[in-house]
C-alpha positions as CSV (number, residue, x, y, z in Angstrom):
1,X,53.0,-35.1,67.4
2,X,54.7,-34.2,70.5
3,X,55.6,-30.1,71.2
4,X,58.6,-29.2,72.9
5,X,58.9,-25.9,75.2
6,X,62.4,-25.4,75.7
7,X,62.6,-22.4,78.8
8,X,65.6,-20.7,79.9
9,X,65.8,-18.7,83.0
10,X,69.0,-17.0,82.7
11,X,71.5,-17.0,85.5
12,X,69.3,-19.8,87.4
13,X,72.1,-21.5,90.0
14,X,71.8,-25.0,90.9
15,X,70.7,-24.1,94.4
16,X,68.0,-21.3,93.8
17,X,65.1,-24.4,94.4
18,X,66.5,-25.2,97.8
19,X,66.7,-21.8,99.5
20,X,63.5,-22.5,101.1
21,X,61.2,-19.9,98.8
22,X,57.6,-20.8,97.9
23,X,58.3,-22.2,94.0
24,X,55.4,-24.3,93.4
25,X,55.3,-24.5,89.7
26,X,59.5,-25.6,89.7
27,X,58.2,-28.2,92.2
28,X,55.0,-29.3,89.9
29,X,57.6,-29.5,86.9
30,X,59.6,-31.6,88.9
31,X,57.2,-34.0,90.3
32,X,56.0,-35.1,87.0
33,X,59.5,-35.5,85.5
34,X,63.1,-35.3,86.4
35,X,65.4,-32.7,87.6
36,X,69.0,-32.5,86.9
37,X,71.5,-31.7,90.6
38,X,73.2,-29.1,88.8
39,X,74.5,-27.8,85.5
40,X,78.4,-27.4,84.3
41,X,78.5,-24.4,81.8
42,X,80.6,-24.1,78.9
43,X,83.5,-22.2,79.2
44,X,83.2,-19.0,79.8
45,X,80.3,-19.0,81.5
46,X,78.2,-16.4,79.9
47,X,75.1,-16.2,78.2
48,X,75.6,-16.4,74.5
49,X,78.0,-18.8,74.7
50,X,75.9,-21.7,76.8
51,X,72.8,-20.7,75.1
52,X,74.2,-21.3,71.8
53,X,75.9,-24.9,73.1
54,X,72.5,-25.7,74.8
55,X,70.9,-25.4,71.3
56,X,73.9,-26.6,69.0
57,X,75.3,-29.4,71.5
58,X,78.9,-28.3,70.9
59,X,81.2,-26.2,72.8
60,X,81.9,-22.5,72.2
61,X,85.2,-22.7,70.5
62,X,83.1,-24.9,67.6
63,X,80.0,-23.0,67.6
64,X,81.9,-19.6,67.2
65,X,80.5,-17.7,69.9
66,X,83.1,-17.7,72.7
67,X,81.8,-14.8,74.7
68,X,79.5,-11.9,74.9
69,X,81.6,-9.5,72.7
70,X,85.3,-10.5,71.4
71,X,87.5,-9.9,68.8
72,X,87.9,-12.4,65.6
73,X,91.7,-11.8,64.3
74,X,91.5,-13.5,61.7
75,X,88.2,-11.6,60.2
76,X,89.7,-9.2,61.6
77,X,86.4,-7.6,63.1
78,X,84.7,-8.0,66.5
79,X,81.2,-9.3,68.1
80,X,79.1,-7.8,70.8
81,X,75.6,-8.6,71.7
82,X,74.8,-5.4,72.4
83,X,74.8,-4.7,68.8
84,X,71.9,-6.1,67.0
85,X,73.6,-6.2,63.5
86,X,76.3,-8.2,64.9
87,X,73.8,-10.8,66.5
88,X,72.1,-11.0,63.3
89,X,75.1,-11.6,61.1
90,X,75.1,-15.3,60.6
91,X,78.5,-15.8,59.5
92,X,79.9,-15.6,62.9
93,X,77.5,-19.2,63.8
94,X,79.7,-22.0,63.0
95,X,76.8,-25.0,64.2
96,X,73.3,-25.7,63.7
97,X,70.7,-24.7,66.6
98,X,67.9,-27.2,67.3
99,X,65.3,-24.9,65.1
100,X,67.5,-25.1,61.7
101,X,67.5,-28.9,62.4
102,X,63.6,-28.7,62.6
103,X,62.7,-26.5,60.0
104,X,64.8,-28.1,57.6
105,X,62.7,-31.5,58.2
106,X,59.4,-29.9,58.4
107,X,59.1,-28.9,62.2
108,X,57.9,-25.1,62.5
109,X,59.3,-23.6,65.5
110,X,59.7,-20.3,67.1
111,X,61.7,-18.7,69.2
112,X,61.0,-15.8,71.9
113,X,63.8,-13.5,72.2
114,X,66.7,-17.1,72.4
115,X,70.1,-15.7,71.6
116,X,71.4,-16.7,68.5
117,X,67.7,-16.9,66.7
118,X,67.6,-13.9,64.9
119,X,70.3,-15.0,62.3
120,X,70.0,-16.4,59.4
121,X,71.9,-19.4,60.6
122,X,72.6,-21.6,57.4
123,X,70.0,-19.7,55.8
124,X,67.4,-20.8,58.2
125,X,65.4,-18.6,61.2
126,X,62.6,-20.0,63.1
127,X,59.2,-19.6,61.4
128,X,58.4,-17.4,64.6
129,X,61.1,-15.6,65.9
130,X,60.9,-12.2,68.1
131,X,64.2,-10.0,68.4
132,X,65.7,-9.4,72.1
133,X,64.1,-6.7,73.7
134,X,64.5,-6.6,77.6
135,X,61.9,-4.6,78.2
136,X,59.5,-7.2,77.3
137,X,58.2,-8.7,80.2
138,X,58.5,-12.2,81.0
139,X,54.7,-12.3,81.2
140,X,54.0,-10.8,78.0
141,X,56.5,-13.1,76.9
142,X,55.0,-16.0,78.6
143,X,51.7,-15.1,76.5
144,X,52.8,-14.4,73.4
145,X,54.1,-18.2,73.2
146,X,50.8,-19.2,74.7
147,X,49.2,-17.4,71.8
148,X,51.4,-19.6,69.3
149,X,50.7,-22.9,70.7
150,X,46.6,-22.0,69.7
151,X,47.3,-21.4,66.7
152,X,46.0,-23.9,63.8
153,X,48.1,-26.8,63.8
154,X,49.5,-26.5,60.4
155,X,50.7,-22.9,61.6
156,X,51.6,-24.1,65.4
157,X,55.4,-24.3,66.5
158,X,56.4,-27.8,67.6
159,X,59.8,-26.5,69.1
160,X,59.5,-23.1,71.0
161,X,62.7,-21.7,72.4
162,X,61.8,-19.0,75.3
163,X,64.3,-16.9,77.1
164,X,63.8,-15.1,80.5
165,X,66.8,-12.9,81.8
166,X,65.3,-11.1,85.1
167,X,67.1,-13.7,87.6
168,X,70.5,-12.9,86.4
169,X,70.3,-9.0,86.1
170,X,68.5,-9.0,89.5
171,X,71.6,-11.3,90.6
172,X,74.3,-9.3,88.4
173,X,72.6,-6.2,90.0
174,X,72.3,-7.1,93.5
175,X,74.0,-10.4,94.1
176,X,73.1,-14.0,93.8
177,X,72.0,-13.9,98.2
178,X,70.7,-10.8,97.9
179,X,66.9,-10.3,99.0
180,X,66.5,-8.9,95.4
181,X,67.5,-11.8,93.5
182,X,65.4,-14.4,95.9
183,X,62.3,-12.3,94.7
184,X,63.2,-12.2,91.0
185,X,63.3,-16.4,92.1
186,X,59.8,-16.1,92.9
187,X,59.0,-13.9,90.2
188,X,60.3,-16.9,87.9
189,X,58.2,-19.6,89.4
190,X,55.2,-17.4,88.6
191,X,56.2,-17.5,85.1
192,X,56.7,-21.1,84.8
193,X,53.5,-21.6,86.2
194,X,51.4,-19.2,84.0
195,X,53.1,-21.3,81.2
196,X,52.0,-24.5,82.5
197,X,48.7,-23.5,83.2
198,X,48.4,-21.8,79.5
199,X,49.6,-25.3,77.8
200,X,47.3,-27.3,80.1
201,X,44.4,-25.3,78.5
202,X,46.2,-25.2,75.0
203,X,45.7,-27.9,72.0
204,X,48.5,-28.8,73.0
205,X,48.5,-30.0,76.3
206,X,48.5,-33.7,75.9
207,X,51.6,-33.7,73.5
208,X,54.0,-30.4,75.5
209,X,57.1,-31.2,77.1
210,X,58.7,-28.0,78.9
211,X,62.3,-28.6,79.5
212,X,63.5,-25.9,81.8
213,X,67.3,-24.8,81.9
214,X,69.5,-22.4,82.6
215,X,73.1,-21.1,81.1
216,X,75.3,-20.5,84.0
217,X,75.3,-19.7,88.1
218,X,77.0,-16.8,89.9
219,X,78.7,-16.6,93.1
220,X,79.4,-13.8,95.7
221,X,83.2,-12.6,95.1
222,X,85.0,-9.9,97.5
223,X,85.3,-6.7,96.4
């Protein structure tokens, strides 16, 4: 049975590939598949919001998650990522994610650090599911999911969601031209490509497909 690799480098714009940087393992990825020209977000354009339509296939206002922290008037209570209760607490998920599709037909999955996958959603978590933590390095990260996919195949994910958020703080931080955010760039391509070189020595390397994606862009604005 195929296994499915879903990657998300946060904050990736459309145009990070064609800056002229060394990003051999985007350009591997691309040469044996397809490659989309760009990506409209979901409004608004922030992370919990597009991750969560990426996975449910609907737009924020269905879903339920319509920014990073608001308030609900009529629960009269409020959301913020930042607090891990809140991103826990399933009754504010309106739509199914990929992985509660899967597990409920028989699919383990597991998700590294994907917004949304620590709840309970409809009752269901991925069989593998690591809380947020951004001190985790995409690396570790990177293993960890490597380690899954060799595990024995009764126990081995066949969806795996993994989130890496360095190119969007480096781009938050410094700004999406800034000499800072073009290395985080590079920095990414050396993920992807321990990743593909860990499934190509993996049980699963004749049956992975890594679909690589991102949540939003950013832009330089005047102060």
């Amino acid at each position: 049975p195929a296994t499915v690799v879903l990657v998300s480098f946060d904050g990736f714009r459309h145009d990070y590939l064609d800056r002229g940087l060394p990003l051999p393992a985007f350009a591997r990825l691309a040469a044996g598949g397809v490659r989309a020209r760009a990506l409209v977000p979901s409004f608004p354009s922030k992370t919990f919001p597009n991750h969560l339509t990426l996975v449910t296939g609907v737009r924020p206002g269905r879903h339920g998650i319509v920014a990073n922290a608001f308030h609900d008037p009529a629960r009269r209570d409020s959301f913020a990522i930042r607090r891990p209760a809140d991103v826990r607490d399933a009754s504010w998920y309106r739509a199914e994610p990929l992985w509660v599709a899967a597990e409920r037909a028989g699919v383990p999955t597991a998700s590294m650090m994907w917004p949304g996958s620590e709840a309970a959603i409809g009752g269901v978590r991925p069989a593998t599911v690591v809380a947020y933590d951004g001190a985790v390095p995409a690396a570790v990260r990177v293993d960890s999911v490597a380690a899954w996919l060799r595990r024995p195949a009764p126990a081995r994910p066949r969806f795996v969601a993994l989130y890496v958020g360095d190119v969007d703080a480096a781009g938050h931080e410094h700004g999406p031209d800034a000499p800072a955010t073009d290395r985080a760039i590079v920095d990414a391509d050396r993920v992807l490509g321990r990743l593909l070189d860990s499934l190509a020595a993996s049980p699963v390397r004749a049956s992975a497909h890594v679909v690589v994606v991102s949540d939003h862009g950013m832009r330089e604005v005047a102060a």
